[in-house]
Structures are given as structure tokens and as C-alpha cells.
N, C-alpha and C positions, 0 to 999 in steps of 0.2 A: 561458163559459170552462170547463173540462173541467178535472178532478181535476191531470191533469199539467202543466197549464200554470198551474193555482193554486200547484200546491207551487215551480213553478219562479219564479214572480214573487216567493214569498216569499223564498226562498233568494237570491236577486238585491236584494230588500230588505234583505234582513240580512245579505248581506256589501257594501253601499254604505254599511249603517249603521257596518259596523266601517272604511271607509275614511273614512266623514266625520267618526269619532272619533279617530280617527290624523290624518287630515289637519289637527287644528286646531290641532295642534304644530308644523306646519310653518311657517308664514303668519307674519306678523312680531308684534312686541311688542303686546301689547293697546295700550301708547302711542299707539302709530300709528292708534288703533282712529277712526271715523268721530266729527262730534259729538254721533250718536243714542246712541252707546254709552257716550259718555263722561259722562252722566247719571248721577250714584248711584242712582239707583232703576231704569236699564234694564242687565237683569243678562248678555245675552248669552247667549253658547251656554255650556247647563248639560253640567258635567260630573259633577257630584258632589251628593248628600244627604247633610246627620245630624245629628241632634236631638241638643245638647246637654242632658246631662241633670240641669246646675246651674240651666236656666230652661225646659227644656223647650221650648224655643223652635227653629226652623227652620235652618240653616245652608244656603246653595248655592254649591257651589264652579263659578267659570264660567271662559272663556277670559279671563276681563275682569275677575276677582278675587276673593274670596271676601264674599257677604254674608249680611246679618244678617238674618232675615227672621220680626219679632212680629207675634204672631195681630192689633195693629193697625196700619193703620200702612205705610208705604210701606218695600221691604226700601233697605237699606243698606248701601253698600260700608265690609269693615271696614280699619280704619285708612289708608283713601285709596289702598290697596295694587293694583295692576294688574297684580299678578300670580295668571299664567296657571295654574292650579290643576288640572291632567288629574287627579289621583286623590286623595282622601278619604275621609277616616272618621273619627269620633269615638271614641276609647277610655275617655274618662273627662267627670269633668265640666270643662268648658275644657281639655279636653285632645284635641288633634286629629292626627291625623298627615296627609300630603298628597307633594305630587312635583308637576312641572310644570316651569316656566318663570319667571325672575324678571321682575320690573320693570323699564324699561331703565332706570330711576333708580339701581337695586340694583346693583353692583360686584360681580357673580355669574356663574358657569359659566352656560351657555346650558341644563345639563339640572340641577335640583336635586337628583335623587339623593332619598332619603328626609327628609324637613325634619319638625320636631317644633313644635306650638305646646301650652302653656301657659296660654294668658290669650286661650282664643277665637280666635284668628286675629291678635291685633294683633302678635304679633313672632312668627316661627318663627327657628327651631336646625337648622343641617344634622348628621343624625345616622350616614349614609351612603350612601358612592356620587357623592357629588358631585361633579358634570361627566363623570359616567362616564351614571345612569340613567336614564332617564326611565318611571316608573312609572304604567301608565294603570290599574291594578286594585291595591286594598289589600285584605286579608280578614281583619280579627281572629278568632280564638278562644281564648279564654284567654291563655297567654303567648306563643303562634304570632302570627307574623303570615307572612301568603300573598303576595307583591309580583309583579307581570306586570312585568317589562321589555318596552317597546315597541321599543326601539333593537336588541333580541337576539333577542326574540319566545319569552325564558324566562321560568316559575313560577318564584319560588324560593322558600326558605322560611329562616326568622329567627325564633329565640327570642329574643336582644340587640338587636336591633334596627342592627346592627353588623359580624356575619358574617352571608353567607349561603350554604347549598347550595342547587342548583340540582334540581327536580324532574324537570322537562319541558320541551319545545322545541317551537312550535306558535303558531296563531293562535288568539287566546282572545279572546271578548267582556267575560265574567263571570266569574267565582269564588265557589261558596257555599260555606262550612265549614259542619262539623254538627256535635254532640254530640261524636261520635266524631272526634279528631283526624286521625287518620291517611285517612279518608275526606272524598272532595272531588265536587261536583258542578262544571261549566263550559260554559258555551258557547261553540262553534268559530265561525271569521268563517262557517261556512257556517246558522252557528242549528241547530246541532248538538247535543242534548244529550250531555255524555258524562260516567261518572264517574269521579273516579282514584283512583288508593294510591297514598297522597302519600310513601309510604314506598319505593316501588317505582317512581314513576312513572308504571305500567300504567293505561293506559285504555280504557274499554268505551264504546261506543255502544248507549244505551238507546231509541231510535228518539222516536216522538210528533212534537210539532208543534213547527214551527220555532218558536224562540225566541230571544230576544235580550239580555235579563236575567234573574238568577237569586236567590234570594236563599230564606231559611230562617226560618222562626217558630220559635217555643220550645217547642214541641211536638213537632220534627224534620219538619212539614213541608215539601215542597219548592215554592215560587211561582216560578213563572215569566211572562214579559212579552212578546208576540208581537212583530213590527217591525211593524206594525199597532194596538199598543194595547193587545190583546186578553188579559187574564192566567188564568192557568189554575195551578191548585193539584193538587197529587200527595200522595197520602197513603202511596204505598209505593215511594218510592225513586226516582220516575222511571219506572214502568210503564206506568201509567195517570196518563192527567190529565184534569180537570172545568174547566171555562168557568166562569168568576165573571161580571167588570164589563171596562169596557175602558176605557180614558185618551181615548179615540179620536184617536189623532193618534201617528206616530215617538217610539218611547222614546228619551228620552238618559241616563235613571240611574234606579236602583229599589232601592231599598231599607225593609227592615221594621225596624219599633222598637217600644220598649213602648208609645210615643204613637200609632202608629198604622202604616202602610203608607203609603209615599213612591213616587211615581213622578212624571216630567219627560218633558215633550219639549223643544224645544231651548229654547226659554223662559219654558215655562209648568212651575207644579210641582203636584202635586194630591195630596191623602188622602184614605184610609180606613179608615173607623175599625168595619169592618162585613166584618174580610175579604174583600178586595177588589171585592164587591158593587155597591157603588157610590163615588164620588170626586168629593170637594170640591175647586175651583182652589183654592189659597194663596196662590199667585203669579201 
């Protein structure tokens, strides 16, 4: 296979990756879901990572509801809940925010808008948007938080977590905030890198290899995750990128934390604890 037809199978992979992450909001109530699925320990298609950092322990948000997943031990649906969880993230300890889709038990709008939990996952609070969003990307920084509308295919951005301006308009995979608020990295459904002025909107195309997830260490570098597995670290901004480890197998979520590096394919979830080098299954 020749240079052009490699970069063109991946571009073809990583915009099927962003249609099969959108598609799994379409499709009916996890309820409905098969009896393989409906096991508390078989967790479905992962949408989401993150380490709660009151037990340090694994969280995975799936189409089939959020679980709990200790270093022993089979993971667990938390509070029996089947709902459809498209975006995630942990801001505190048992403090989680999310978006998705309810439970058909749940007497809910069909798009939850931005929903807040508390107490790990067992009861969420609709905090905004409700039956208006459907949010497939969150991105904390400090008191920012970064939200993708998938229904509108807009960035917008929230200090309250209550009003939002709008940034941008576009197909995005990922969202990484850095240091600096006002700078944004992202990937396009084409595995695009590009960076933005989240102040201005503008965004640049810094070329490299297609990618599919994005995500920032505490050092401000930049990791990124191929539609192949394959992750590759930037130490200045997106210019240049170096080959680490690979998941080997379709990312579905990637995220770094102090406990280690998280990445998923649609089922399985893996770390590292060796900058991306090498990866343990969890899940």
C-alpha cells in the first residue's frame, strides 16, 4: 500500500470513527439493549473515562450506563441506571458532569442537556440545556468548562455552568484545553489536528498524523491517539509528534490523569502508567 492510499484509509477511519460515535445516540434506549448487554459487568460501547479522585478508582461512561470499575473485581453498573452517558468527565471528587440520553424508566427529555452528579454517578441534576443538547465532548479547565453540541455541531464555552457562548461551528472529535485558557487543541471528523482562540474562534491546521483523540499532561504536553491505536506525544504544540505504545485496536475515549493514561476501545479500557509506552487492559 503506497503513502496515499495509507493516509487515505486512515482519514476514512477516523471520520467512520466520528460517525460511529454519533450514531450511538441515535439507536433506541439502552432498555431495549440485547440480554448480553444487559449484564452489570458487560459494559457496552465506551463513551467516556475518569478517575475519581475520592478512591482513585476507574469510571466508564457507555451507551448502557455508567460503571464502576475497582482495581478488583468485576466493573459495575452504578445505581442500576441505563443511561446512555455520550460525554464525561470528572471535576472533583464524586463530582462528575455528563450529557446523553435518559433511562426509558426516567420521565426525561430524549437529550439531557448538561446533567451534574454529586455522589459518583448515583443521582445526576440537570444543570443546562435540557431537551435542547446533546453534548458528545466536556473539557474542564479551571472554571471553564468546553461543551460540543452534537445536535448543532457547536464548541461553546461556560464559566456557570448555566449560560453558554458559542465558539465555533464544525465537526470535532476531541477537545484538549491547556495551561493557557484561551488556547484550544481539537480533532476534526477528518483526524485533523487543529488549534483554536477560543477567544476568537480562529483555527489553524498544524498538519502530522491523523488522529482521533487528544488529550494534555501537566507539563502542557500534547498526546494524541491514532484511529489505529497508535499514540504519539508532541512536546511543542502540535509540530512535531514521536510514536510511544499503541492500544492496538479503534479508540473510543482517551483521557490522562494523575493515576495514569486511559484509553478504550469500544469495550475494552487500558492504562499507562509509563507515558504511553506501554498498556495494561482494566477492563
Amino acid at each position: 500500500m503506497n503513502r496515499t492510499s495509507r493516509i487515505s484509509l486512515a482519514v476514512a477511519v477516523a471520520t467512520a470513527l466520528l460517525s460511529t460515535a454519533c450514531a450511538a445516540d441515535q439507536g433506541s434506549n439502552p432498555r431495549a439493549a440485547t440480554e448480553s448487554t444487559s449484564d452489570d459487568s458487560s459494559v457496552g460501547h465506551i463513551h467516556g473515562l475518569g478517575i475519581d479522585p475520592a478512591d482513585d478508582n476507574l469510571y466508564v461512561a457507555t451507551h448502557f450506563g455508567l460503571f464502576h470499575v475497582p482495581d478488583t473485581g468485576k466493573p459495575t453498573r452504578v445505581a442500576n441506571r441505563f443511561q446512555d452517558t455520550m460525554a464525561f468527565t470528572v471535576v472533583g471528587p464524586g463530582h462528575f458532569l455528563g450529557s446523553g440520553h435518559p433511562d426509558l424508566t426516567e420521565d426525561l427529555p430524549s437529550h439531557l442537556g448538561l446533567i451534574e452528579s454529586t455522589d459518583a454517578g448515583e443521582t445526576w441534576e440537570p444543570l443546562a440545556l435540557q431537551g435542547e443538547a446533546d453534548f458528545h465532548i466536556l473539557e474542564p479547565v479551571g472554571d471553564v468548562l468546553y461543551a460540543y453540541d452534537s445536535t448543532t455541531s457547536r464548541l461553546l464555552r461556560t464559566e456557570d455552568r448555566k449560560r453558554f457562548e458559542e465558539i465555533l461551528t464544525g465537526d470535532l472529535i476531541s477537545v484538549a484545553a491547556t495551561k493557557d485558557p484561551g488556547q484550544l487543541f481539537a480533532t476534526t471528523g477528518k483526524g485533523q489536528v487543529i488549534g483554536i482562540d477560543a477567544s476568537t474562534g480562529q483555527t489553524r491546521e498544524l498538519g502530522g498524523p491523523v488522529t482521533a483523540y487528544l488529550d494534555t499532561t501537566a507539563e502542557g504536553g500534547l498526546v494524541g491517539i491514532g484511529p489505529d491505536g497508535v499514540v504519539r506525544t508532541s512536546g511543542d504544540a502540535g509540530k512535531t509528534w514521536q510514536e510511544t505504545g499503541s492500544i492496538d485496536g479503534q479508540p473510543a475515549a482517551f483521557t490522562i490523569t494523575a493515576q495514569g493514561w486511559y484509553a478504550a476501545t469500544s469495550d475494552e479500557a487500558f492504562r499507562s502508567t509509563d507515558h504511553g509506552d506501554t498498556w495494561q487492559q482494566v477492563l
